[in-house]
C-alpha positions as CSV (number, residue, x, y, z in Angstrom):
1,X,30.7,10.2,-29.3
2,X,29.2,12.8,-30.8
3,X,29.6,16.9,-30.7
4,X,32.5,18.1,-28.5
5,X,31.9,19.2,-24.7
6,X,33.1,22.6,-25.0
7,X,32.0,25.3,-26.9
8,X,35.6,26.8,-27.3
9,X,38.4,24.8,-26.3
10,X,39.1,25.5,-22.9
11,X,35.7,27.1,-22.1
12,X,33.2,24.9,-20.2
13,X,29.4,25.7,-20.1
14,X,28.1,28.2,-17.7
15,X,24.8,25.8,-15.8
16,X,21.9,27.7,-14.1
17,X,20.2,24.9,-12.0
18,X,16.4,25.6,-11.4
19,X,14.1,23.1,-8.5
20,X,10.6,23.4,-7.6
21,X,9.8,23.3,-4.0
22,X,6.1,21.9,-4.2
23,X,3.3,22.5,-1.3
24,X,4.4,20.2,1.3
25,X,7.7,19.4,0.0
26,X,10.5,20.3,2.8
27,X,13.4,22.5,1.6
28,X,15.7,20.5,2.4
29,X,15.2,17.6,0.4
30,X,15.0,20.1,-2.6
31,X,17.9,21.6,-1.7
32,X,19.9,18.0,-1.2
33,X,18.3,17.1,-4.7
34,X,20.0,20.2,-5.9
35,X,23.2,19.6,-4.7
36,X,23.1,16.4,-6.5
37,X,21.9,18.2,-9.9
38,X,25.3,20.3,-9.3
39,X,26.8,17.3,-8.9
40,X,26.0,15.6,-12.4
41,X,25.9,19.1,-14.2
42,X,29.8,19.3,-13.3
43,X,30.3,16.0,-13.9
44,X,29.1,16.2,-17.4
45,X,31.1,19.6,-17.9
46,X,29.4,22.2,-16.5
47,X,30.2,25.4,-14.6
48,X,27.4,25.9,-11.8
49,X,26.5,29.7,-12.4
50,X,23.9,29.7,-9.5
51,X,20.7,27.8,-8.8
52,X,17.1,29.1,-8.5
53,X,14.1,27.9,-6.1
54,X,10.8,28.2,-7.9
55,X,7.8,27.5,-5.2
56,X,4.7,26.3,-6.6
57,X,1.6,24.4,-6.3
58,X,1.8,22.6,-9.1
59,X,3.3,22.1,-12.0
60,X,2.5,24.3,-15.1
61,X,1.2,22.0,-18.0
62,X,3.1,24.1,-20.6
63,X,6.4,26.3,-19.1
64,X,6.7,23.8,-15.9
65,X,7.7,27.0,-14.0
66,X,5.0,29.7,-15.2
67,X,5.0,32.1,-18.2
68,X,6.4,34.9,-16.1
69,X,8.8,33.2,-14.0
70,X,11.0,31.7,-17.0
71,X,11.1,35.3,-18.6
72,X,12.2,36.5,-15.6
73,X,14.8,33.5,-15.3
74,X,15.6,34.2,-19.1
75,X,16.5,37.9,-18.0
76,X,18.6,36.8,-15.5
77,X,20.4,34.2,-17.3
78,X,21.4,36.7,-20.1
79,X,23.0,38.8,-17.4
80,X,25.2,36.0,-15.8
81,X,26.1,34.7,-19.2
82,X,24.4,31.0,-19.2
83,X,24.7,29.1,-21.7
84,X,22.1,26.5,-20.6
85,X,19.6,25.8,-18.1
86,X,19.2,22.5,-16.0
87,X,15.8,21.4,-14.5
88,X,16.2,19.1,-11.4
89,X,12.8,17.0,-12.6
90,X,12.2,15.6,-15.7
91,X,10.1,18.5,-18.3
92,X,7.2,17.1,-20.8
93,X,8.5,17.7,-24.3
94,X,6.2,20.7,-24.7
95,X,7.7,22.1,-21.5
96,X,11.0,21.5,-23.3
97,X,10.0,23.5,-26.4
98,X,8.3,26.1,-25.1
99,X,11.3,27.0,-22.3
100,X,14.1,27.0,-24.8
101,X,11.4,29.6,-27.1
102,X,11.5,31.9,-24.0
103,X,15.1,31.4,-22.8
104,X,16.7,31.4,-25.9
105,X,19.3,28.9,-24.6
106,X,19.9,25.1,-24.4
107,X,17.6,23.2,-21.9
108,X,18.3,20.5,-20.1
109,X,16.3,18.2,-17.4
110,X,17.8,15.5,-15.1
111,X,17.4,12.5,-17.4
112,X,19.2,14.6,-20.5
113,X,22.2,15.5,-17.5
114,X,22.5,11.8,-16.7
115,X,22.3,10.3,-20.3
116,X,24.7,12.5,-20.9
117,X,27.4,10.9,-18.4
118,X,26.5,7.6,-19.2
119,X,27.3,8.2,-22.8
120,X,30.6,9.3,-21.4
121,X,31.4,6.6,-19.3
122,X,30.0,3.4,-21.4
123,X,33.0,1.8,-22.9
124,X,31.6,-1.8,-23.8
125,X,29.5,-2.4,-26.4
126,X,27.0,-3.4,-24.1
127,X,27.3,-0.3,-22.1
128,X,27.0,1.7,-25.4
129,X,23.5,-0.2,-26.5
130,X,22.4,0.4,-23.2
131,X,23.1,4.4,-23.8
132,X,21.9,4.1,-27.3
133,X,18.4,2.8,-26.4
134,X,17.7,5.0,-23.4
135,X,18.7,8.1,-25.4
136,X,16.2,7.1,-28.0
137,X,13.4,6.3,-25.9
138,X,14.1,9.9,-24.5
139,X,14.0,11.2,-27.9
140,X,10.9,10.0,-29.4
141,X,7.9,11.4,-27.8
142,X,10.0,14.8,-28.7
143,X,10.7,14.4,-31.9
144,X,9.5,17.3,-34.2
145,X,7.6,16.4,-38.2
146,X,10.1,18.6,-39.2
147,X,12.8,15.9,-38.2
148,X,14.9,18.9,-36.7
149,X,18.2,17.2,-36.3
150,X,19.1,17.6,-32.6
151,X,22.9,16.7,-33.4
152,X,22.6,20.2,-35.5
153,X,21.8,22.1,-32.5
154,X,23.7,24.2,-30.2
155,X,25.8,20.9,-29.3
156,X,27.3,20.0,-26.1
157,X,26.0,18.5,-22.8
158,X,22.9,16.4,-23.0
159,X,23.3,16.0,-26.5
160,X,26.5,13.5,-27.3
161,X,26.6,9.6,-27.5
162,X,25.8,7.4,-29.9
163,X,22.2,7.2,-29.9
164,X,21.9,11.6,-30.9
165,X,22.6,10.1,-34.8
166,X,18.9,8.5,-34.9
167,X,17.1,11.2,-33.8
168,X,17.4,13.0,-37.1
169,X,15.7,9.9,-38.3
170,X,11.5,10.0,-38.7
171,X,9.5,8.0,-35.6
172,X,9.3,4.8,-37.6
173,X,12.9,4.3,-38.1
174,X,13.8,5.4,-34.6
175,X,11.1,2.5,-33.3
176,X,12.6,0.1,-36.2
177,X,16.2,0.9,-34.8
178,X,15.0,0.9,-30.6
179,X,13.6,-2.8,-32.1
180,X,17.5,-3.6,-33.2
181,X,19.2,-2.3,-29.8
182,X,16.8,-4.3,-28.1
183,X,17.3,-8.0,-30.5
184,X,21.0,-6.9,-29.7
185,X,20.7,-6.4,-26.0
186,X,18.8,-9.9,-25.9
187,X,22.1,-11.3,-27.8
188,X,24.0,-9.9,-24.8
189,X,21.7,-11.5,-21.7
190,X,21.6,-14.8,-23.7
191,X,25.5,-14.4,-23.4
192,X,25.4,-13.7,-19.1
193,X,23.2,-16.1,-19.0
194,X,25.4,-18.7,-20.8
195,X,28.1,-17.5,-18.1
196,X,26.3,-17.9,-15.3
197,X,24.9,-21.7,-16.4
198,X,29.2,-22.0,-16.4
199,X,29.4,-20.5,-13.3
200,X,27.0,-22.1,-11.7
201,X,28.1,-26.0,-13.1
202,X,31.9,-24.6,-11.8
203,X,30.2,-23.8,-8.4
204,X,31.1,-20.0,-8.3
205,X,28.7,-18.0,-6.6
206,X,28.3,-13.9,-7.4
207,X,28.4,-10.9,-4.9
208,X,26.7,-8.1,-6.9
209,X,28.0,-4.4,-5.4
210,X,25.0,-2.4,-5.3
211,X,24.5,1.5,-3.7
212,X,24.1,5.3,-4.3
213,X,26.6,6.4,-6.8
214,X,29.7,7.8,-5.4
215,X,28.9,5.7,-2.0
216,X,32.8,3.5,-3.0
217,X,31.7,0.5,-4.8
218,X,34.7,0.9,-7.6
219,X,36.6,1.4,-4.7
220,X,35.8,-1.6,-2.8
221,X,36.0,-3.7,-5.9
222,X,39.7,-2.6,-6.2
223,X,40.8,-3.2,-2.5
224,X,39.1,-6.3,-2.3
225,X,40.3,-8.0,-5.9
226,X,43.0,-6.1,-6.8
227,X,41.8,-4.7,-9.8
228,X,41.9,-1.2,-11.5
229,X,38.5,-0.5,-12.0
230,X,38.4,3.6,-12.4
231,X,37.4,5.4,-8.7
232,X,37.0,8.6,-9.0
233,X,35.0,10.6,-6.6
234,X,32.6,11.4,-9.2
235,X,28.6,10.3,-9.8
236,X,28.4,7.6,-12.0
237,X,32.2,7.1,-12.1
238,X,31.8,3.9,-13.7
239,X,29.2,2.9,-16.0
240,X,29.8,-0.8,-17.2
241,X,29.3,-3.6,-15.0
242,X,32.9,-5.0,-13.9
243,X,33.5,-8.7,-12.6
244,X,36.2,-9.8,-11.0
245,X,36.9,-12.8,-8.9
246,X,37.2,-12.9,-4.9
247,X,39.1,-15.4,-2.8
248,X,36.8,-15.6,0.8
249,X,38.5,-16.1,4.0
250,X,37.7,-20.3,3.2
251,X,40.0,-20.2,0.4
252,X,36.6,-20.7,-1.4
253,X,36.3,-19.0,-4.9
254,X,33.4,-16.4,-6.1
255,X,33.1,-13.5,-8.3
256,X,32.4,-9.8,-7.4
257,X,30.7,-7.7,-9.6
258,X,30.2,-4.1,-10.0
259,X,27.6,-2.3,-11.0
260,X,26.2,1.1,-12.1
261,X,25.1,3.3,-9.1
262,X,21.8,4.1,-8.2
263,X,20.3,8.0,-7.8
264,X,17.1,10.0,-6.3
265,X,15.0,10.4,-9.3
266,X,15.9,7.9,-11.3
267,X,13.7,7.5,-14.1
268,X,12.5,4.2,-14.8
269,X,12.9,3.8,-18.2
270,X,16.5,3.9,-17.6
271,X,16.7,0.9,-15.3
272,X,14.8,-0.8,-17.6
273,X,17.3,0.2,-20.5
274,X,19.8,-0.7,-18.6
275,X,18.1,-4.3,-17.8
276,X,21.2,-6.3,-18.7
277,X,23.4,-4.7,-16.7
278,X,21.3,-5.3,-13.2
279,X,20.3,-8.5,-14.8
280,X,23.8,-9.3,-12.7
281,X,21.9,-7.7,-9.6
282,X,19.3,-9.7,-10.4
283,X,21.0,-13.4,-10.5
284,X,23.8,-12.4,-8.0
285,X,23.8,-14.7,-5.3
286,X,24.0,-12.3,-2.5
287,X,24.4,-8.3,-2.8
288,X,26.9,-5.7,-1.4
289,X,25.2,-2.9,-0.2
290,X,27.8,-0.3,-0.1
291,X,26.6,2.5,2.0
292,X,28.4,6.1,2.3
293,X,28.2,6.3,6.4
294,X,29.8,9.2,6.0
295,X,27.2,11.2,3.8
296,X,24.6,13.3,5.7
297,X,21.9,12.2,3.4
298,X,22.7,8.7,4.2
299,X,19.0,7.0,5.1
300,X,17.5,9.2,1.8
301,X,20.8,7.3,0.2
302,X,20.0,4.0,1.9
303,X,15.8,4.1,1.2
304,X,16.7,5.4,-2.9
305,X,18.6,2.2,-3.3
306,X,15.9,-0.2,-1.8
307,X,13.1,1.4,-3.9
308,X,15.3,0.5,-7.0
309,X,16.4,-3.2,-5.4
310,X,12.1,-3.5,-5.2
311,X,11.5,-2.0,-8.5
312,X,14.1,-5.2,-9.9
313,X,12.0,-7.5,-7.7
314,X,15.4,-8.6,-5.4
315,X,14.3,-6.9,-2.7
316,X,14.1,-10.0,-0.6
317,X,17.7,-11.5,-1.3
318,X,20.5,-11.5,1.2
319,X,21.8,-8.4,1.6
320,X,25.4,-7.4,3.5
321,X,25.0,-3.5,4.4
322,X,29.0,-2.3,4.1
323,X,29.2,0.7,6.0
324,X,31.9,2.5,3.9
325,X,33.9,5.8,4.3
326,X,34.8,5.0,7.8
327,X,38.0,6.3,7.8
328,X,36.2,10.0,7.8
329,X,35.7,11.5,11.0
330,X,31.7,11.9,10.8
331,X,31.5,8.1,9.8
332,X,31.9,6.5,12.9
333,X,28.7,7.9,14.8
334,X,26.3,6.7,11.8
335,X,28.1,3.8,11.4
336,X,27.2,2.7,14.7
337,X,24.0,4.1,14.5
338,X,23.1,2.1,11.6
339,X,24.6,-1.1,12.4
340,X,22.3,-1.4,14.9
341,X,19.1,-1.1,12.7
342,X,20.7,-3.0,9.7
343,X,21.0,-7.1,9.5
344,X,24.3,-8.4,8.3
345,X,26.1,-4.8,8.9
346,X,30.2,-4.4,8.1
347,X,31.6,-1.3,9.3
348,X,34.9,-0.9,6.7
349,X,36.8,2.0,4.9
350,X,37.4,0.9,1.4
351,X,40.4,3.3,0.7
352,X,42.2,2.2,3.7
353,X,41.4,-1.7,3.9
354,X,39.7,-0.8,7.8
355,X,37.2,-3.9,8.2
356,X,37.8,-5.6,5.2
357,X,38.2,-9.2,6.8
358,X,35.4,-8.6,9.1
359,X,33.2,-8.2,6.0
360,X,35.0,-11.2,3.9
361,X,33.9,-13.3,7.0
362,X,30.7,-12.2,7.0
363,X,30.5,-12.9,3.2
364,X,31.8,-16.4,3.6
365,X,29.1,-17.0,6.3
366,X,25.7,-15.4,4.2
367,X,27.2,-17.5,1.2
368,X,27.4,-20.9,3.8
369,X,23.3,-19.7,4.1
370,X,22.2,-18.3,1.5
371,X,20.4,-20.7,-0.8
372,X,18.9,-20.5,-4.7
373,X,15.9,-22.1,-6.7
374,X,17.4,-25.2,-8.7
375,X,15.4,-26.9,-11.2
376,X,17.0,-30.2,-11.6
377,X,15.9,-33.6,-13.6
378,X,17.5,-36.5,-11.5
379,X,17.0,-40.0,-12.8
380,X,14.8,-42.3,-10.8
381,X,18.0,-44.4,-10.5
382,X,19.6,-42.1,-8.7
383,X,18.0,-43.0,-5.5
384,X,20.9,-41.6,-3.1
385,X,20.7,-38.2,-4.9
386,X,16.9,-38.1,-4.3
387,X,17.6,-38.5,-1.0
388,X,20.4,-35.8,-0.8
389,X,18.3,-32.8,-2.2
390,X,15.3,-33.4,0.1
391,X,17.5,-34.1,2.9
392,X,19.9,-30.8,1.9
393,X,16.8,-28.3,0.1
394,X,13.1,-27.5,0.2
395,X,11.7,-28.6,-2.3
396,X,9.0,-26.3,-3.8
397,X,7.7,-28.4,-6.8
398,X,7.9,-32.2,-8.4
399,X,6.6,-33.9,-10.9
400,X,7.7,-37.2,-12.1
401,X,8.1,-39.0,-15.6
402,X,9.3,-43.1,-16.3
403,X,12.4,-42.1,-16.3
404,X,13.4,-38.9,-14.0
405,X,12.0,-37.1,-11.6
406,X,11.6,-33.2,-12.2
407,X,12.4,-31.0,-8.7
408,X,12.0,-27.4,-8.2
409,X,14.6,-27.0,-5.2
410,X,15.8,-24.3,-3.3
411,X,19.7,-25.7,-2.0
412,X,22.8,-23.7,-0.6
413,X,24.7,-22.3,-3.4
414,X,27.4,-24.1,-2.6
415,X,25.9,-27.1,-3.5
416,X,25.8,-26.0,-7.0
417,X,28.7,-28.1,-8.5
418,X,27.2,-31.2,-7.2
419,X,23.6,-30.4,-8.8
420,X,24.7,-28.7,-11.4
421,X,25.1,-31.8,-13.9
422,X,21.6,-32.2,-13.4
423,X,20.3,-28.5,-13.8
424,X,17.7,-28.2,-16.9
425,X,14.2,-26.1,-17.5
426,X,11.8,-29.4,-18.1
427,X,8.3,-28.4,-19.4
428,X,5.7,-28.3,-17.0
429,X,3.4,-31.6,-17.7
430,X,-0.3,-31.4,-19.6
């Protein structure tokens, strides 16, 4: 995966974290953001030295921070012993260029810190496309005509995975090779989406876990399917998407999948390099919303997760808000507090098993509801069918040939076995 972590065995790197508290930004929400940077800088291997508040305007075009202030920074960095300096917002890729000039040292922003765990954590081959493609279209805008080879740089955090190879590479074979990761990322969703046509024919319907990183998805996943699924209370813990399947309180049969957590800041590239994972968000029958009741931050939590859910257009599927963490003593007030505001709310602690029926029951009962767009040719023969999907689902479009008649149907996806012999994608007519 690249250049090792450490710059001596043993040693870690030494992190100064520097935010920008904008005119009418509140310091808290800075300060919350920063707290998070910490977060991923120790996660990718990082020592926190301190962090610094820059307040500003504006943005400078060229140093982000001002000429003076990032010599002064530089000064004070030499005399902690930093060995590189994290941004909490993304920098241009002049900003880039001209800070390390005047720091002297490696500099990172918060897309480099979080490529730099997900090249970690992807074990798949689709994980590792996924990391591949978004660390090139990272890279290109600040690649250099000298073709400075980034892999022959001062190493480290920021700068492993398997996509740092290309970037020695000119812009036309970087583009020829982001062209390659994406044919091969297509190869992948045609391969979900053969699985979920199975699925779908075999009547299994999909929970999709969805939340803030570190809000107990993994963990969930493991209490409520027994599976192993790594849990650490870390962000971004878990990278590839994880399916396992789920026996509801009707003896009835699903799947549960788990996906990659969502963050403040995310950049948007990187959900859409990391399309064929949500893609399982996407076509999930119903999400999971696991929600860390316990975390102070929780509606900032809750509202970052919904702006990504809208940015994937699902924002309007059925959604069960799992109140997670209860088992911690400053869980119970929110808990409450946000069951009352929240549809379909389960109040559960995923590390002790607290409320886990209660929120299987509720599963089984959004799944009874919940209901997904069918397009189905029936033959005309088939009167009795006919009759069954207008009588069972709303339909939304028809045509009709001399031989079948082409519905666009929105049933109750547990009525997919019985349809499913009939799904297909007919051609709209002339």
């Amino acid at each position: 995966m690249g250049q090792p972590l450490w710059p001596t065995e043993g040693a870690r790197e030494v992190a100064l974290l520097v935010g920008v508290l904008l005119r009418g930004q509140q310091t808290w929400a800075l300060q919350d953001s920063l707290d998070e940077l910490a977060l991923l800088a120790d996660t990718a291997g990082a020592s926190i030295a301190g962090r610094i508040v820059c307040k500003m305007d504006r943005p400078h075009p060229a140093t982000f921070i001002g000429r003076g202030k990032a010599e002064q920074l530089a000064e004070q960095a030499r005399e902690q012993g930093v060995s590189l300096v994290a941004f909490d917002d993304d920098l241009t890729p002049v900003q880039g260029r001209n800070l390390e000039k005047i720091f002297g040292l490696k500099i990172l922003d918060r897309t480099q810190l979080i490529l730099d765990i997900f090249a970690q954590r992807a074990r798949t081959r689709e994980g590792r496309l996924q990391v591949e493609l978004a660390q090139a279209e990272y890279a290109l805008p600040r690649l250099r005509r000298e073709a400075t080879a980034f892999g022959q740089q001062k190493g480290g955090i920021g700068l492993r995975g398997p996509g740092e190879r290309q970037i020695e590479i000119d812009r036309r074979q970087l583009q020829k090779h982001m062209t390659q990761i994406r044919r091969d990322l297509e190869e992948v969703r045609q391969r979900r989406g053969e699985l979920r046509r199975s699925r779908h024919r075999q009547g299994w319907a999909l929970f999709a876990l969805v939340g803030y990183t570190n809000a107990g998805k993994s963990t969930l996943l493991n209490k409520l399917t027994g599976a192993t699924v790594l849990a650490d209370d870390q962000l971004f813990a878990t990278l590839d998407p994880t399916t396992r399947k789920l026996t509801l309180p009707d003896r009835r049969a699903a799947l549960l999948t788990d996906t990659v957590g969502f963050i403040r800041k995310l950049p948007h590239h990187l959900v859409e390099a990391f399309q064929a994972t949500l893609e399982e968000v996407i076509q999930a029958d119903v999400l999971m919303h696991v929600i860390d009741a316990a975390h102070p931050r929780v509606d900032e939590q809750i509202e970052a997760v919904e702006r990504v859910l809208a940015d994937l257009g699902v924002h309007d599927k059925t959604v069960i808000h799992v109140l997670n963490k209860t088992d911690q003593p400053t869980a119970a007030a929110q808990a409450a507090r946000l069951a009352a505001r929240l549809p379909r709310a389960a109040a559960v602690s995923a590390l002790t098993g607290a409320g886990l029926e209660d929120l299987l029951h509720l599963a089984a009962d959004c799944l009874a509801c919940e209901r997904r767009l069918f397009k189905l040719r029936i033959p005309l023969r088939e009167a009795a069918l006919l009759a069954a999907v207008r009588r069972e689902g709303q339909v939304v479009g028809e045509r009709y040939d001399e031989h079948a008649a082409h519905l666009e149907v929105r049933l109750p996806v547990d009525l997919a076995d019985k349809f499913a012999p009939f799904e297909g994608s007919p051609k709209k007519s002339d």
